[in-house]
C-alpha positions as CSV (number, residue, x, y, z in Angstrom):
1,X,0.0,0.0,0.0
2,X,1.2,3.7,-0.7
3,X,2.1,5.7,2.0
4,X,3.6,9.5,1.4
5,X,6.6,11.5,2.3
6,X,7.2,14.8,2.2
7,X,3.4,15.1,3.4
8,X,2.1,19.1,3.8
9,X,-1.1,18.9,6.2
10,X,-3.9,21.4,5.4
11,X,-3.4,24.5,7.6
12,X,-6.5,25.8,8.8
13,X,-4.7,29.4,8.6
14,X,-5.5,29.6,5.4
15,X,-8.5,30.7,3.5
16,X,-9.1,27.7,1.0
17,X,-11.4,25.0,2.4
18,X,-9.7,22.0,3.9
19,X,-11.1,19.4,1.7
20,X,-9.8,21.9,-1.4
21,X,-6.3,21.7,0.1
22,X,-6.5,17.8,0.9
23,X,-7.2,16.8,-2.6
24,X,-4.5,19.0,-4.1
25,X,-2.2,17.1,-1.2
26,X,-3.2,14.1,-2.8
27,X,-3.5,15.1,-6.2
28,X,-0.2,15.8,-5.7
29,X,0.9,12.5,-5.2
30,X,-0.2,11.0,-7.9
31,X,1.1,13.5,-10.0
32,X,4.7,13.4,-9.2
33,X,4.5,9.5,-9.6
34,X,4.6,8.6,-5.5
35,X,1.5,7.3,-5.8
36,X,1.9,5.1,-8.7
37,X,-0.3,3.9,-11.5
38,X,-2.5,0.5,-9.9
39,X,-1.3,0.7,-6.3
40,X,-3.5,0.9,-3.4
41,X,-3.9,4.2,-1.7
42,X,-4.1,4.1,2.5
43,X,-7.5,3.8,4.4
44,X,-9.5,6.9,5.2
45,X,-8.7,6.3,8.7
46,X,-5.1,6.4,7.7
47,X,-5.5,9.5,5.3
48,X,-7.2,11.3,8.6
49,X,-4.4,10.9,10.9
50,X,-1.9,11.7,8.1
51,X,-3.5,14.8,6.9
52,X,-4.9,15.5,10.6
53,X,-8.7,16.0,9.0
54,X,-11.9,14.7,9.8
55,X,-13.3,11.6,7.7
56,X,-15.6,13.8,5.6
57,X,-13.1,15.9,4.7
58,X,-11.4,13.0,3.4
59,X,-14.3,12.0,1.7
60,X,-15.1,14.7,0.0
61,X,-11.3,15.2,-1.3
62,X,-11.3,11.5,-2.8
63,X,-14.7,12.0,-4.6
64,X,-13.5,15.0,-6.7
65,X,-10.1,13.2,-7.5
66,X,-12.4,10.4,-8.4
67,X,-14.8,12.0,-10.4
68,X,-11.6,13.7,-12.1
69,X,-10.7,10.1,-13.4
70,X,-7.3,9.3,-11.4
71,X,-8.7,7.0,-8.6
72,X,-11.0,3.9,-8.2
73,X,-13.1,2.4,-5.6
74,X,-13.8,-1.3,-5.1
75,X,-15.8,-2.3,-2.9
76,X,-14.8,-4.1,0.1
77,X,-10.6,-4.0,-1.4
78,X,-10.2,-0.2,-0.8
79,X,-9.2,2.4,-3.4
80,X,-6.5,2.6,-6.1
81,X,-4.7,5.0,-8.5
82,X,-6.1,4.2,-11.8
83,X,-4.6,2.8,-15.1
84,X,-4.1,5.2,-17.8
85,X,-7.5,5.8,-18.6
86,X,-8.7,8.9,-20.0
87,X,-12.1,10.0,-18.4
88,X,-14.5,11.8,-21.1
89,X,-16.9,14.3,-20.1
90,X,-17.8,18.3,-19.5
91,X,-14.3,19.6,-20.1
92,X,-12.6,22.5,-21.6
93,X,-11.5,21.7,-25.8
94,X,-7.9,20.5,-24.9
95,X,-5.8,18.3,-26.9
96,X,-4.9,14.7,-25.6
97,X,-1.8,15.7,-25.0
98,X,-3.4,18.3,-22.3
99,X,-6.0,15.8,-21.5
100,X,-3.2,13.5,-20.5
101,X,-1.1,15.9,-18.6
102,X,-4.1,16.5,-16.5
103,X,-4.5,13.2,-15.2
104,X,-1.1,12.8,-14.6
105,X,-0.1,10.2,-17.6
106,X,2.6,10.5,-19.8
107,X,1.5,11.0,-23.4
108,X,2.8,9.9,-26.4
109,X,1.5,10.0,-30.2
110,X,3.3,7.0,-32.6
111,X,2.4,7.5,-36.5
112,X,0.4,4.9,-38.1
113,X,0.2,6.2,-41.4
114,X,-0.2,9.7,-43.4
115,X,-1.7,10.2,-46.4
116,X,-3.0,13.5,-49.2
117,X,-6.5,12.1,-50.0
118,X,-9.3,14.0,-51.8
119,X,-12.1,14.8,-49.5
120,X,-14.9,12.7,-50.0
121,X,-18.5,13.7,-48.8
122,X,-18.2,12.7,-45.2
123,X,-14.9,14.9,-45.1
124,X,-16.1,17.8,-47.3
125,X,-19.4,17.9,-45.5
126,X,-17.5,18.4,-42.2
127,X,-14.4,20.5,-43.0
128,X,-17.0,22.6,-45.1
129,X,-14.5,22.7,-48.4
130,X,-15.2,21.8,-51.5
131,X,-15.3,17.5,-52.7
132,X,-12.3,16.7,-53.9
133,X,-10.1,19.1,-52.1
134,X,-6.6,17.8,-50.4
135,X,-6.7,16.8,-47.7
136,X,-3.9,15.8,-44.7
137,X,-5.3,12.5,-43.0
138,X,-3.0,11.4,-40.1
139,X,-3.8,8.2,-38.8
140,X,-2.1,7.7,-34.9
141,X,-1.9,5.2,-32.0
142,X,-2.7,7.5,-29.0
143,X,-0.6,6.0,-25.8
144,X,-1.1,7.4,-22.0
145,X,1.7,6.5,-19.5
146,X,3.2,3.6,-22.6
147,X,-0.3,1.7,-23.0
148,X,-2.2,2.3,-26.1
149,X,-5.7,4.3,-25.7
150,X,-6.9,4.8,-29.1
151,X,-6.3,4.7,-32.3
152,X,-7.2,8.5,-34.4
153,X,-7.8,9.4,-38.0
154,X,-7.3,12.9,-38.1
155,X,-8.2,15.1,-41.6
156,X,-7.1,18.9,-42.1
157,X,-7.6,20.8,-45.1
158,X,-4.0,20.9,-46.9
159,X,-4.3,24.9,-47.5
160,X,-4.7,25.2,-43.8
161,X,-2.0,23.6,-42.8
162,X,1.0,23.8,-45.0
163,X,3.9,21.4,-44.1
164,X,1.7,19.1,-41.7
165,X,2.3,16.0,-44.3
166,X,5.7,16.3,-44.3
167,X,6.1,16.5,-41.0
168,X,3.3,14.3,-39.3
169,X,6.4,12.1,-37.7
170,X,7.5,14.4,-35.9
171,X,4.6,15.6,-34.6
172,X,3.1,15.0,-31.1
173,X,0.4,17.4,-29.7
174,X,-1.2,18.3,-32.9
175,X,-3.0,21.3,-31.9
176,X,0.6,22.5,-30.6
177,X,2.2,22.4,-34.0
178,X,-1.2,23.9,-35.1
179,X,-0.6,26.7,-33.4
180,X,3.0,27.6,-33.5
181,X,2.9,26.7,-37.2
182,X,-0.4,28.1,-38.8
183,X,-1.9,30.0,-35.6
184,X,-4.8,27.6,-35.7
185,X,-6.2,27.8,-31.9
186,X,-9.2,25.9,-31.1
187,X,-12.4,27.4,-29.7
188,X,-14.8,24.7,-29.6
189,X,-16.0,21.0,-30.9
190,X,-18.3,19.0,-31.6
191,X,-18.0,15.4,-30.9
192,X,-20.4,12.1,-30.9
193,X,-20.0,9.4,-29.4
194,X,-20.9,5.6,-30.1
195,X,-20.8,2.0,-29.3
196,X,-18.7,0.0,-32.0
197,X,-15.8,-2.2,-32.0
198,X,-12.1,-2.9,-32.7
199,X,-11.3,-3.1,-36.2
200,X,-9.6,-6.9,-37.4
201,X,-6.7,-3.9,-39.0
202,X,-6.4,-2.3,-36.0
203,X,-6.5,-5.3,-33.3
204,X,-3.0,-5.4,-32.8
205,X,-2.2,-2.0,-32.8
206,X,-4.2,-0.7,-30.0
207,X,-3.9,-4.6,-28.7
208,X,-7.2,-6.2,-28.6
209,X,-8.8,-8.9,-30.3
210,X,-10.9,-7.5,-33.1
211,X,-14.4,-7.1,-32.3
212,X,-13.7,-5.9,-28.5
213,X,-16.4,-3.5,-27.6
214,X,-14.9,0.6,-28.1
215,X,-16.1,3.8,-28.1
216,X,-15.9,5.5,-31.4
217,X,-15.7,9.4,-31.2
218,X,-16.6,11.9,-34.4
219,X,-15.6,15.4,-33.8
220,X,-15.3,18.5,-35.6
221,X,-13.1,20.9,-34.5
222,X,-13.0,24.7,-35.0
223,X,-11.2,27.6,-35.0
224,X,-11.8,31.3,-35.3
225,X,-12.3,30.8,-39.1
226,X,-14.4,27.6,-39.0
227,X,-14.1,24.1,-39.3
228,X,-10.2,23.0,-39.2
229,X,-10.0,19.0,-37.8
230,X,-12.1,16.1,-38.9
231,X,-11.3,13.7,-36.6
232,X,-12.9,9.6,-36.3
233,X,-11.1,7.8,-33.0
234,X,-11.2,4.4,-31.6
235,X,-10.8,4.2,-28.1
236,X,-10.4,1.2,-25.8
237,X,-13.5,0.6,-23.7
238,X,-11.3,-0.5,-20.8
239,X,-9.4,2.7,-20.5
240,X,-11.5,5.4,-21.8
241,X,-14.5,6.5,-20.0
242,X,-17.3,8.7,-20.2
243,X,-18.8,10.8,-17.2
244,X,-21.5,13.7,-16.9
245,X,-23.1,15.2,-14.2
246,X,-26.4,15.8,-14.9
247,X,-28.9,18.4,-13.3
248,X,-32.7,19.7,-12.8
């Protein structure tokens, strides 16, 4: 079981709420790699005494860093630092690379394949250019902390994004090379999400037999100017999940 060093108790001195400055004790933890990825966290009775907080204080700390994707519950085994698994919900437009970052995994990008295509109807439809019109189309194994996540088709309008096809292997955080390259920042998106499963040519990539259960995610994402990213992912059911909070 984890313990932790180097522990800063919350200070009642100060003006941020106890439980606020127990989970960023905690989150803290994790984040720095103490607390590593699969390993048991202590008891509540032991997080009280360390932190020097009541029980509900405790409580409500580990529900927000649960509901934030980086711990588990199990019922009558205690509670653990999750996997790499990417929780999907009401969240700010970030790139996975950001997405990652937040719940402390490492992220990494490998290059499947990149192509010039012609947009067909799905992609002209979506990128709102004209049929026919080149297209980049990246297609990329997206890995958190080593272990592959999903597997993503992106497609960008070529005049938008001189020199993305020539350099799509050295690319990492898309949006990143977006920006610093063509000063395409992202304001919003549009994503759906379905029920589908692993592709027979993709089973071994993201490491699954083919026709495992996956989530399959569409989105469209925008800039200032419109439409920019046309984007179809596959992403393991087993380390992807999808959370709202819903309300009256």
């Amino acid at each position: 079981m984890a313990e932790a060093t180097g522990l800063q108790r919350p200070d009642r001195r100060r003006p941020e709420p106890l439980w606020h400055q127990a989970e960023m004790v905690l989150r803290s933890f994790i984040e720095r790699g103490e607390w590593t990825s699969g390993s048991q966290i202590p008891t509540e009775d032991r997080l009280c005494e360390m932190l020097g907080i009541s029980r509900i204080t405790v409580r409500h700390a580990l529900r927000n860093i649960e509901e934030a994707g980086l711990l588990r519950r199990e019922h009558g085994r205690g509670t653990f630092v999750r996997s790499a698994t990417v929780v999907a919900g009401v969240r700010g437009l970030t790139s996975f690379t950001d997405e990652m970052r937040t719940l402390a995994l490492a992220a990494s990008t490998r290059l499947i394949e990149a192509h010039r295509v012609p947009a067909n109807e799905e992609m002209a439809d979506a990128l709102e250019i004209a049929l026919g019109e080149p297209v980049v189309q990246l297609k990329r194994l997206r890995l958190g902390n080593g272990l592959p996540i999903g597997i993503q088709t992106s497609h960008l309008p070529e005049a938008r994004v001189p020199g993305l096809y020539d350099d799509a292997g050295n690319v990492q955080s898309l949006y990143a090379w977006l920006k610093e390259r063509c000063e395409i920042i992202p304001v919003k998106a549009k994503e759906v999400y379905r029920v589908g499963s692993v592709d027979a040519a993709d089973a071994e990539i993201i490491q699954l037999p083919a026709g495992t259960p996956a989530f399959e995610v569409e989105r469209i994402a925008f800039d200032a100017r419109g439409p920019f990213e046309y984007a179809l992912s596959t992403m393991r059911a087993d380390r992807y999940e999808i959370r709202s909070t819903l309300y009256v």
